[in-house]
C-alpha positions as CSV (number, residue, x, y, z in Angstrom):
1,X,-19.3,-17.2,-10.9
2,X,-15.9,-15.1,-11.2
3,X,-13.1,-13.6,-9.4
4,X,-12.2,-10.5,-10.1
5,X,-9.4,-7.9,-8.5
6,X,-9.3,-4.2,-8.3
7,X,-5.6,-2.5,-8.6
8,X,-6.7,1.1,-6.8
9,X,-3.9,3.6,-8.5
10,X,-3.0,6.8,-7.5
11,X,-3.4,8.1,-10.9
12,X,-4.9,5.3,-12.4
13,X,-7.0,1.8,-11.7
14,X,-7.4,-1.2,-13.6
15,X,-9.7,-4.3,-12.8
16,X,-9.5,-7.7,-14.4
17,X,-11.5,-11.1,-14.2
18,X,-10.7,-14.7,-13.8
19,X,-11.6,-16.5,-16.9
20,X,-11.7,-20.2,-16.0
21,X,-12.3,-21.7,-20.0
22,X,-8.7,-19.8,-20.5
23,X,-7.1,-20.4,-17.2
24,X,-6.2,-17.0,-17.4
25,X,-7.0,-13.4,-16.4
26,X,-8.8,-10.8,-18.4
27,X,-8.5,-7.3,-18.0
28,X,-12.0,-5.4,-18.3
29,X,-13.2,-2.4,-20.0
30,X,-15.4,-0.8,-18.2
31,X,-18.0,1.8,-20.4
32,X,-18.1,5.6,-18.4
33,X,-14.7,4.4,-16.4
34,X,-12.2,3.1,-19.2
35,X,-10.6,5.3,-21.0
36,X,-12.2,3.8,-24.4
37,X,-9.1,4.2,-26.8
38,X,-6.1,3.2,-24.7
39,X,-4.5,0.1,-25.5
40,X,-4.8,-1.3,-22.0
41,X,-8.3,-0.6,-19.8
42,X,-7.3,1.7,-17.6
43,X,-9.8,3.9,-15.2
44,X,-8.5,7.5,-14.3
45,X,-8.4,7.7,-10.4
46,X,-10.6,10.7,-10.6
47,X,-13.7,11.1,-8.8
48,X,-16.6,14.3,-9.3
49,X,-18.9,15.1,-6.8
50,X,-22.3,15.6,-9.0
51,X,-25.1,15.7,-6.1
52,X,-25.8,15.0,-2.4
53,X,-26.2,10.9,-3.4
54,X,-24.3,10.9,-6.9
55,X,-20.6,10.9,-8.3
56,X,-19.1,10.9,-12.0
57,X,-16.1,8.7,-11.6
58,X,-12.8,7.7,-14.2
59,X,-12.9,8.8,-17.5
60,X,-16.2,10.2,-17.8
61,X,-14.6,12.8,-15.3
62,X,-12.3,14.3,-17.9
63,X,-14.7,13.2,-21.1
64,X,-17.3,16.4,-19.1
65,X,-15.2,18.4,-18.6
66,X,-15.0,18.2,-15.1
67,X,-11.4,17.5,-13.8
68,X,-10.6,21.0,-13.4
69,X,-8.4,22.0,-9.7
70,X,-9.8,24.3,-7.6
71,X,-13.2,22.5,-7.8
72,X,-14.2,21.4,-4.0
73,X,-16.0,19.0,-6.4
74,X,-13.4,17.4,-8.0
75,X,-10.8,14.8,-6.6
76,X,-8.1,13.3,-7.4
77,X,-4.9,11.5,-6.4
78,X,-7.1,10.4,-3.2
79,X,-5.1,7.1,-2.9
80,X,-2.4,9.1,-1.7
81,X,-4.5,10.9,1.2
82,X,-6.2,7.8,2.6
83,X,-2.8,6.3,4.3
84,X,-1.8,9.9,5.6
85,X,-1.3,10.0,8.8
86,X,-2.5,13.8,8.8
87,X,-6.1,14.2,6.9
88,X,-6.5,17.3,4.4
89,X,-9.2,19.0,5.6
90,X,-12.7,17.8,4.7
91,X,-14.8,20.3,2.2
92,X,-18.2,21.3,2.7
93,X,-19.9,19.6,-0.3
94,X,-24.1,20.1,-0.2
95,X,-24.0,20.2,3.4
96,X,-22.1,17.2,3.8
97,X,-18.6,16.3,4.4
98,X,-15.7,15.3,1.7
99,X,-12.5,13.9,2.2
100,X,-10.4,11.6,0.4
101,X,-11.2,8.8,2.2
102,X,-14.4,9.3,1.2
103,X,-13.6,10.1,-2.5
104,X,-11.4,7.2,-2.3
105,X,-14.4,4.8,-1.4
106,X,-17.0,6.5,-3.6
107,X,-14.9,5.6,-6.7
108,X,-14.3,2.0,-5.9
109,X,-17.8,1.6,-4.9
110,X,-18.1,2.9,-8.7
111,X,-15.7,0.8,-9.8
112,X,-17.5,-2.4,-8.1
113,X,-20.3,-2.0,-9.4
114,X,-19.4,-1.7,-13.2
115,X,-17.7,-4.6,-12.7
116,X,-20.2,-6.5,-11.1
117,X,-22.9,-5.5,-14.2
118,X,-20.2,-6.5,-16.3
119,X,-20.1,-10.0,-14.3
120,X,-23.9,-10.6,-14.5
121,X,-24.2,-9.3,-10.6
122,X,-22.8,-11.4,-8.6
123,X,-18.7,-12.7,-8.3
124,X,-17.2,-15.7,-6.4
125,X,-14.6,-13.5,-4.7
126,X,-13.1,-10.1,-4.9
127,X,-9.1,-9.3,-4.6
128,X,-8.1,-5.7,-3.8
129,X,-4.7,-4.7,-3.9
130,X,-2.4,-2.4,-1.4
131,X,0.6,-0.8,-1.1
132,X,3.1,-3.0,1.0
133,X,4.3,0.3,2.8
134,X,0.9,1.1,4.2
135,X,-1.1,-2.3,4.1
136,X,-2.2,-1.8,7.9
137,X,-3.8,1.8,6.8
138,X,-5.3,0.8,4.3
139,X,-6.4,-2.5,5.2
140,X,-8.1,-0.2,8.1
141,X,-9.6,2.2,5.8
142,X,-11.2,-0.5,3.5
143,X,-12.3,-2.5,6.5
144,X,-13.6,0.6,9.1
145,X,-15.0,3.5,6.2
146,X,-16.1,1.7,3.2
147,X,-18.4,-0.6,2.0
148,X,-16.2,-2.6,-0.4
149,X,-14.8,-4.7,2.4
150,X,-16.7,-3.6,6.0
151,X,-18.7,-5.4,7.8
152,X,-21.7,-5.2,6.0
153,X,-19.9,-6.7,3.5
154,X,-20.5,-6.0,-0.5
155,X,-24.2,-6.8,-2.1
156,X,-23.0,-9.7,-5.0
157,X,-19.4,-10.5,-3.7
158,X,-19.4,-13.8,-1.8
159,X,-15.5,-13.0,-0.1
160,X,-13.4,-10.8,-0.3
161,X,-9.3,-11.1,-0.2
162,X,-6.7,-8.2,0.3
163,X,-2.6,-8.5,-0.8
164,X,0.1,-6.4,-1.7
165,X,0.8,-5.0,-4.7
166,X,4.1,-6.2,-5.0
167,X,3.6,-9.4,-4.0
168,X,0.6,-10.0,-6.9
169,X,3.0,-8.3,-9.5
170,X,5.1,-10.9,-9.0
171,X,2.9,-13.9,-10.0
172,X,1.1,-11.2,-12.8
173,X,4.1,-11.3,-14.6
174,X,3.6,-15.0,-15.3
175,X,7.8,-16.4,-14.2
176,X,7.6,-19.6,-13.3
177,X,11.3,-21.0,-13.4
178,X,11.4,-22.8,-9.8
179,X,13.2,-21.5,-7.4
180,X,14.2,-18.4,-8.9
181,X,14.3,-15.2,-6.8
182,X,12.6,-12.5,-8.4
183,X,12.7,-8.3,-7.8
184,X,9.5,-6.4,-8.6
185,X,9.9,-2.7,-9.0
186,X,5.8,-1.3,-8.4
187,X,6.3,2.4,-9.6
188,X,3.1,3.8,-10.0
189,X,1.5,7.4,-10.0
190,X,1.9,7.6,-5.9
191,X,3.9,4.9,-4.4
192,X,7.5,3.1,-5.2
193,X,7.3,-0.9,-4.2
194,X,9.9,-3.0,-4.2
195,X,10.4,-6.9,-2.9
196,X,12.4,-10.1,-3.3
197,X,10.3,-13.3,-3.8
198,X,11.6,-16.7,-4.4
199,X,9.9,-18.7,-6.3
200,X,8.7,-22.4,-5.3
201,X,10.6,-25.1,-6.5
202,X,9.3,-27.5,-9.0
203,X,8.1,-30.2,-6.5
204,X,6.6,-28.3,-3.9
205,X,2.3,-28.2,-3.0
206,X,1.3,-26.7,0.4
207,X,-2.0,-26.2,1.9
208,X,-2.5,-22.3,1.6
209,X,-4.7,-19.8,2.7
210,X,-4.6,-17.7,0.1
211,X,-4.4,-13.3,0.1
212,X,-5.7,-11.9,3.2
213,X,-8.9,-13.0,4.5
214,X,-11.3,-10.7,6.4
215,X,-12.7,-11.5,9.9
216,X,-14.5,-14.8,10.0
217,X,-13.8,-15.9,6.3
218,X,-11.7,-18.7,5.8
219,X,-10.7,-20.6,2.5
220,X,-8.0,-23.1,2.1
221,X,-7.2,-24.4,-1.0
222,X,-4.3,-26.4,-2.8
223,X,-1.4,-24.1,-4.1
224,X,1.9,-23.4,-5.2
225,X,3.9,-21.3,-2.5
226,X,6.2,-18.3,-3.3
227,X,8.1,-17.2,-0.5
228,X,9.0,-13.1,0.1
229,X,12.4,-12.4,1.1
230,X,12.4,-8.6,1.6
231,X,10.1,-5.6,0.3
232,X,10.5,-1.6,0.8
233,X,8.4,1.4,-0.2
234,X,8.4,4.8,-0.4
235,X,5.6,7.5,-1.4
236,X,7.4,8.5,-4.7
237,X,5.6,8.2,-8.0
238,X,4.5,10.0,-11.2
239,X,2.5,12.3,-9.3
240,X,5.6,13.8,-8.2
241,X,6.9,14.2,-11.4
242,X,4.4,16.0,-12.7
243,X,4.4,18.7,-10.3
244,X,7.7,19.2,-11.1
245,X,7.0,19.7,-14.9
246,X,4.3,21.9,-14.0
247,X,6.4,24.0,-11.6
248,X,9.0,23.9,-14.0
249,X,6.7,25.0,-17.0
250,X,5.7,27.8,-14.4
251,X,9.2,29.4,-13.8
252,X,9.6,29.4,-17.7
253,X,6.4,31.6,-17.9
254,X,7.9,33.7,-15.0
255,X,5.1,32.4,-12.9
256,X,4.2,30.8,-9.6
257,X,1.3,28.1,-8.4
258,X,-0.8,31.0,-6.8
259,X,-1.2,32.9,-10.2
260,X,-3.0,29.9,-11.4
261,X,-6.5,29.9,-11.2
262,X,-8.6,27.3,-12.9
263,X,-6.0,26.3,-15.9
264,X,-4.4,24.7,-12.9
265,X,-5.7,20.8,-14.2
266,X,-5.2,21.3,-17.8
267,X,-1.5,22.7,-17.0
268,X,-0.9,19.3,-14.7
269,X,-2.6,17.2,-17.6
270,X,-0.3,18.9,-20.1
271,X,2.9,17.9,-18.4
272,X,1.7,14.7,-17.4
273,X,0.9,13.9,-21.4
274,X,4.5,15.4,-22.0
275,X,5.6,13.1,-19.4
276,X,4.4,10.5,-21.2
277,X,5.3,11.5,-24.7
278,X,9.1,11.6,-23.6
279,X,8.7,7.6,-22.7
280,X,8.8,7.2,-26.5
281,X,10.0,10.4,-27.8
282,X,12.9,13.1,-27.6
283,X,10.8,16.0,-26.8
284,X,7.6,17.6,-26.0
285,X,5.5,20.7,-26.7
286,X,3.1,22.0,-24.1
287,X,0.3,24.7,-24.9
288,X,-2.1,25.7,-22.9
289,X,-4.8,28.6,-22.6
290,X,-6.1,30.0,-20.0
291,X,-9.3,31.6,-21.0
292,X,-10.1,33.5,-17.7
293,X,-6.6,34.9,-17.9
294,X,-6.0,35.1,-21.5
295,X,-2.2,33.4,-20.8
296,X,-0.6,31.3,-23.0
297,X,1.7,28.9,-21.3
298,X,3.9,27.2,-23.7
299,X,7.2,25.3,-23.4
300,X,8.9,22.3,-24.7
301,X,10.5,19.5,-22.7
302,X,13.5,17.4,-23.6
303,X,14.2,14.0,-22.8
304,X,17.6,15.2,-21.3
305,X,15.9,18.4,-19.2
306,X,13.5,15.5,-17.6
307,X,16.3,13.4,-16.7
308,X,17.4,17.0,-15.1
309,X,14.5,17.6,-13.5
310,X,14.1,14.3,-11.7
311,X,17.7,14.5,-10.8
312,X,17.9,18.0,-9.1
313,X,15.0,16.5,-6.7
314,X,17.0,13.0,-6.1
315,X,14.5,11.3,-7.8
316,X,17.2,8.8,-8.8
317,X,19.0,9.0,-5.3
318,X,15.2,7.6,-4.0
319,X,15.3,5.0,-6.3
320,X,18.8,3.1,-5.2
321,X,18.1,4.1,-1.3
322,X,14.7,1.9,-1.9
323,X,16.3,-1.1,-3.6
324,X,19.4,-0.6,-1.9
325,X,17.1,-1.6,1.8
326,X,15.5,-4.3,0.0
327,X,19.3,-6.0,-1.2
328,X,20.4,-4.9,2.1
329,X,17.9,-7.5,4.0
330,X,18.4,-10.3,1.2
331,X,22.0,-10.2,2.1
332,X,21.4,-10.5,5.7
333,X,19.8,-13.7,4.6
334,X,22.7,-15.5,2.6
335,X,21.4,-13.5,-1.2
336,X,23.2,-11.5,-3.4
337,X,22.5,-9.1,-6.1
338,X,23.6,-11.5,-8.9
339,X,21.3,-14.2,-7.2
340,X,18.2,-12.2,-8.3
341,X,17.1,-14.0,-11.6
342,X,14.4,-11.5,-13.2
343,X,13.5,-8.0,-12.6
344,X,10.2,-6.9,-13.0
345,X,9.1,-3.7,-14.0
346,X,5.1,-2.4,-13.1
347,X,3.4,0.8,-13.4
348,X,3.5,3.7,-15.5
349,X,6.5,4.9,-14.1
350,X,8.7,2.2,-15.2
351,X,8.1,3.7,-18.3
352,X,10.5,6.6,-18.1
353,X,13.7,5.7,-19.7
354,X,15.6,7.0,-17.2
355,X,14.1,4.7,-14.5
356,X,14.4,1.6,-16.8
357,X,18.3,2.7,-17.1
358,X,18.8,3.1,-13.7
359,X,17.6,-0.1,-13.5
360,X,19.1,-1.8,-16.1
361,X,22.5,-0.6,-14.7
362,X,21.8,-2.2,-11.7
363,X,20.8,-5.5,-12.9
364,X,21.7,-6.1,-16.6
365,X,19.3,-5.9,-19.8
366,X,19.0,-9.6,-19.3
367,X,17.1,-9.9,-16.4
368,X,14.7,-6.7,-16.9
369,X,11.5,-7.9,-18.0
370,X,8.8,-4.7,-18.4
371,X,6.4,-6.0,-21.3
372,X,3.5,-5.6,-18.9
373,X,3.6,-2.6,-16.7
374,X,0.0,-2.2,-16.0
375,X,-1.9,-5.5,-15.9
376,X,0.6,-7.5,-13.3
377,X,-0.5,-6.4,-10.3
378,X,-4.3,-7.0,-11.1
379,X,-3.1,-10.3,-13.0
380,X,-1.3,-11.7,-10.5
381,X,-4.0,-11.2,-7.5
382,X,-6.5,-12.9,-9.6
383,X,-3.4,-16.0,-9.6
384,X,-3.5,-16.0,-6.0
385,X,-7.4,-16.2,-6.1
386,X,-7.1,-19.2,-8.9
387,X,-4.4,-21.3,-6.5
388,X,-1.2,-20.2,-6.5
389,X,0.0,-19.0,-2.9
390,X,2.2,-17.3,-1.1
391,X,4.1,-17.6,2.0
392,X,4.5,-13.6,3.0
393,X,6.3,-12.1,6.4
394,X,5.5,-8.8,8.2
395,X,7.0,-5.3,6.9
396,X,7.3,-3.7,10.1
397,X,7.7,-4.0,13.4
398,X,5.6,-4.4,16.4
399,X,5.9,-3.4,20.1
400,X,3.8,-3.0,23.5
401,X,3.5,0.6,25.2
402,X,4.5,0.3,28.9
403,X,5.0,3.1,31.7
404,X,8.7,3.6,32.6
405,X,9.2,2.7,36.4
406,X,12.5,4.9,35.9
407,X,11.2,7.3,33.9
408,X,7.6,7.4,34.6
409,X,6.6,7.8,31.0
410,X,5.5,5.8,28.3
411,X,7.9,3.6,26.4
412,X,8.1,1.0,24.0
413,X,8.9,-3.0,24.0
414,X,9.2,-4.6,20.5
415,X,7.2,-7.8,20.2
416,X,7.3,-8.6,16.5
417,X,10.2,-7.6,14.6
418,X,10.3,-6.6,10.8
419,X,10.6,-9.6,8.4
420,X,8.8,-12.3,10.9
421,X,6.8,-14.9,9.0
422,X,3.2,-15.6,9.8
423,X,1.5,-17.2,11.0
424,X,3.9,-17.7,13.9
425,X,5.3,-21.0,15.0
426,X,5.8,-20.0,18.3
427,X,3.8,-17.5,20.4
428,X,6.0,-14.5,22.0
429,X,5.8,-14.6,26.0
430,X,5.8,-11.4,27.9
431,X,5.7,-10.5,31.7
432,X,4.1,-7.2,32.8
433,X,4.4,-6.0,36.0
434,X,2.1,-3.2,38.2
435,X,3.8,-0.3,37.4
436,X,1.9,1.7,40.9
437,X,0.0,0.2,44.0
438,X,-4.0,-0.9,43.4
439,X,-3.4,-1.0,39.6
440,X,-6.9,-2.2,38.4
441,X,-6.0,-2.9,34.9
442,X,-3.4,-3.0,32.0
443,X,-3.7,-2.0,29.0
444,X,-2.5,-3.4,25.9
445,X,-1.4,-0.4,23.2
446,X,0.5,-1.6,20.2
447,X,2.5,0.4,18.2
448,X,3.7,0.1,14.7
449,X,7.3,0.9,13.8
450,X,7.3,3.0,10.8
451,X,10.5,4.5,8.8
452,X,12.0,7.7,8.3
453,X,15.3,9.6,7.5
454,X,16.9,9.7,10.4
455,X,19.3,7.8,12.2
456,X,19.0,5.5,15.4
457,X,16.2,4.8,17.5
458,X,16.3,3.6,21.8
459,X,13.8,2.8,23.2
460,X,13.9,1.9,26.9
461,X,12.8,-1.4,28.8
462,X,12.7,-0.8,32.7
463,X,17.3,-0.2,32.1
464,X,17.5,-2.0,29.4
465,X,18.2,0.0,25.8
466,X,16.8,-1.4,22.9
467,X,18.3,0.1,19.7
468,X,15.8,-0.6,16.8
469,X,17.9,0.1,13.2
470,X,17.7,-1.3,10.1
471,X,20.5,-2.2,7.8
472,X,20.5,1.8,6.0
473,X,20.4,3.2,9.9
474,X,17.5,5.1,9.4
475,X,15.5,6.4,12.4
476,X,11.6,4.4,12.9
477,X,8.9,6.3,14.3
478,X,6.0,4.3,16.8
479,X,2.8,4.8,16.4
480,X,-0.1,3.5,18.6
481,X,-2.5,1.3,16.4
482,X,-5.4,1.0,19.3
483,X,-5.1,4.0,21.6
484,X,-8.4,5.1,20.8
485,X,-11.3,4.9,23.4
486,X,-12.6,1.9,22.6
487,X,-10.1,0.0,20.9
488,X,-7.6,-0.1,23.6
489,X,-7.4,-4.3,24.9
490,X,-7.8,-4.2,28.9
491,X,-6.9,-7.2,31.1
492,X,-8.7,-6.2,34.1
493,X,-7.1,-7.3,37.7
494,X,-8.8,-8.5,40.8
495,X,-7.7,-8.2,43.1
496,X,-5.5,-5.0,42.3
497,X,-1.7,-4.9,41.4
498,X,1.3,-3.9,43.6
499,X,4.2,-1.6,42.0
500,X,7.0,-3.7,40.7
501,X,4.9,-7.1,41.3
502,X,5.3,-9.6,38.2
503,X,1.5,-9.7,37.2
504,X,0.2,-10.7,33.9
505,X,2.0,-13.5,31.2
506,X,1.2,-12.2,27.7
507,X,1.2,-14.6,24.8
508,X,1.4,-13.3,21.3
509,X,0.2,-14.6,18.5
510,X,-0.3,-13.8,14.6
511,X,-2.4,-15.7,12.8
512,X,-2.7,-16.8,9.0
513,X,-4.6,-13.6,8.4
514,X,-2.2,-11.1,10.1
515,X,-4.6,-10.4,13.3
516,X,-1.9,-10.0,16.2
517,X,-3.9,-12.3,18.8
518,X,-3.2,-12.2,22.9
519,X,-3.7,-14.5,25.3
520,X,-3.5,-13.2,28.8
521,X,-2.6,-15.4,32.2
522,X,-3.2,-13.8,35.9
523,X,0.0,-14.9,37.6
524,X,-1.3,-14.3,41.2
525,X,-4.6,-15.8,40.3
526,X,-3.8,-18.5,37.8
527,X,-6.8,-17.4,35.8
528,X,-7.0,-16.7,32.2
529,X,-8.1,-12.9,31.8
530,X,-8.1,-13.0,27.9
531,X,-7.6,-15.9,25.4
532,X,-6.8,-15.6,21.7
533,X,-8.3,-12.0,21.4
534,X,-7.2,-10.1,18.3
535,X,-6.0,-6.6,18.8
536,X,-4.6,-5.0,15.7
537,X,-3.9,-6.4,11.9
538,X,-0.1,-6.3,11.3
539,X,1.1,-5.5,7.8
């Protein structure tokens, strides 16, 4: 049987298989999905709503006709939505409800199953790829709404394996020079990825468990280990630049986004073809008809207005500040902008000439390698799946929700800081007192730090400030991964708690497949109330 991975785009997807005879990945066409004359496989990231229990996904969307805006049908760009923290609303689609979590599972269930006939039915194991900026999201959405990687598991897909793009774009692109630290830049249609790995050296073989596993699946296998140093992201992609085409073509035609009625898709597709004409030309014409309206919008881009463009919405500025945290951490950790021995270039948007110069100033021609912008993600996941590991750290950081006894409100401890290796060598101890006389229970609420422009965030521990900043001082919101009803973790106490007495010992733990565990000790009682429960997955 095979191993195949799934790259989920914002704008576009590509899948690939394992081909043991070659020792090497393939990428696959996919008939309906692929677009058929491309040079490399890719799958539009569209998905059409057809009937109560059908779909037309990919390319077939725009072969019918059907990728028109406007359309409650039509979807697309869903990747974007599913790691929102704020949900568009759902439309009312034949009495049922649409979202774009829900598009966004619909079309890889599509995508699946192509490539499961295309596999004879059944695969060894299945890789999906994430962004590193939102792996916990994600990981949540593929695991709690969809049927590629819940419970239930997948009909003809023995296990299945999750890891972040960056980090498979980094074995895709095939460097193997031991011990040489390597910068991927993952610029796709949504999201802008960057990380720092260092290579293995020659001699090294560890015992790996490779990706990451779901619940109750575990796989250890001989590999080669790379080793992350530092990775950033930002939601910043093509997408974005074609909205600013469009509302650029707009202002030409001495008109606005609410004048536009169902020309809307083929004006976005226009200036996202322009886009990509300007990756390899000097200009572009865009023409497009609007039949209901009988408006003509025409216009012609330069490579120069582009570069324009992109620089009066600090497209650019984005850029640096994104690679700028990822050097900023290396250098924290003894590495240096001229220790960084190849830079590699993925996604479409590494395309843009612009981008690769900005780049290219940065680093020097001789150390940009970009001869395989699409396939290295999917490539490289389906290395990890064949043997070669990875030794990864956590992207954020971690705390524990407590009640002020100063303040009486809700505050937070941090646990697990940013850029801590897993699994952990040493469990993190905690004591929690009763915060109020006959205190029956505590519960555990974990929040993830997340980053924002800003500036400095304290957070307070009984009087103890805790200022959490990274290296560009930008302020990181908390939020609460399990205060839900019925996901909160309750050690229950008997008998009850007194106000200010030293209670519970917490240990913390993360484990090989990023599951933050907790093991929790009844100092009064000397019993053990929890042991080795997982609470949240960490990204």
């Amino acid at each position: 049987m095979s191993k195949i991975a799934i790259d989920f785009g914002t704008t576009n997807t590509l899948v690939a298989a394992w081909r043991e005879a070659a020792n090497a990945p393939e990428t696959l066409r996919l008939p309906g999905l692929s677009v058929p004359a491309s040079q490399v496989a890719l799958i539009p990231s569209m998905l059409y709503v057809t009937g109560p229990e059908s779909v037309r996904a990919g390319y077939g969307v725009a072969a019918d006709g059907l990728d028109v805006a406007g359309d409650e049908r039509f979807f697309s760009s869903f990747k974007r939505g599913i790691a929102a923290r704020t949900r568009p609303l759902a439309r009312i689609i034949d009495d049922a409800e649409w979202d774009e979590p829900r598009a966004g599972e619909a079309f890889l269930e599509e995508v699946l199953a192509a490539a499961l006939a295309h596999e004879g039915g059944t695969v060894e194991e299945l890789v999906v790829t994430v962004p590193v900026h939102s792996f916990e999201r994600y990981l949540k959405w593929l695991r709690d709404e969809t049927n590629v990687a819940g419970e239930g598991g997948q009909p003809g897909v023995e296990r299945i394996r999750i890891v972040d793009e960056s980090t498979a774009a980094a074995l895709g692109y095939e460097v193997r020079t031991p011990g040489e630290r390597i910068l991927v830049i993952d610029f796709g249609g949504g999201t802008l990825d960057v990380s720092l790995v260092n290579m293995p050296e020659e001699d090294e073989s560890v015992i790996f468990e490779l990706g990451r596993l779901l619940p109750g699946q575990r796989h250890q296998t001989s590999a080669v280990e790379a080793r992350v140093v530092a990775k950033a992201g930002r939601v910043l992609g093509g997408d974005d630049i074609d909205h600013w085409l469009l509302e650029e073509l707009l202002a030409r035609n001495d008109m606005d986004r609410s004048q536009v009625g169902d020309a809307y898709a083929q004006l976005k597709n226009a200036c996202e073809a322009a886009k990509i004409r300007l990756s390899e030309h000097e200009s572009a014409d865009v023409s497009v008809f609007d039949p209901d309206t009988y408006q003509t919008y025409r216009t012609t881009f330069t490579r120069t207005q582009l570069d324009d463009i992109l620089d009066r919405n600090d497209f650019f500025g984005m850029i640096q500040k994104t690679v700028n945290k990822v050097l900023r951490t290396a250098r924290t950790r003894g590495i240096f902008p001229e220790d960084v021995g190849a830079v590699l270039l993925v996604g479409g948007t590494t395309l843009i000439p612009a981008v690769r110069r900005q780049i290219r100033m940065l680093f020097g021609n001789e150390r940009v390698l970009e001869h395989k912008p699409f396939e290295a993600v999917a490539h490289g996941a389906l290395n990890l799946a064949a043997g070669m590991g990875l030794d990864d750290f956590l992207y954020h950081s971690y705390g524990i929700r407590h009640l002020s006894p100063i303040t009486g409100r809700h505050e937070w401890e941090e646990i697990i800081p940013a850029g801590t290796r897993y699994p952990l060598e040493d469990s993190v101890k905690l004591i929690l007192t009763a915060s109020r006389d006959g205190q029956e229970a505590l519960e555990l609420v974990i929040g993830e730090v997340e980053e924002s422009a800003g500036g400095i965030a304290e957070v307070m521990f009984g009087d103890r400030a805790i200022l959490m900043v990274d290296g560009s001082l930008e302020l990181r919101h908390v939020e609460a991964m399990n205060d839900e009803d019925g996901s909160r973790t309750v050690a229950w106490l008997d008998p009850p708690g007194k106000a200010g007495e030293d209670r519970v010992e917490v240990e913390f733990q993360v484990d090989s497949n990023r599951s933050l565990r907790v093991t929790v000790n009844d100092l009064k009682t000397r019993k053990t109330l929890l042991y080795n429960v997982p609470v949240v997955e960490l990204s």
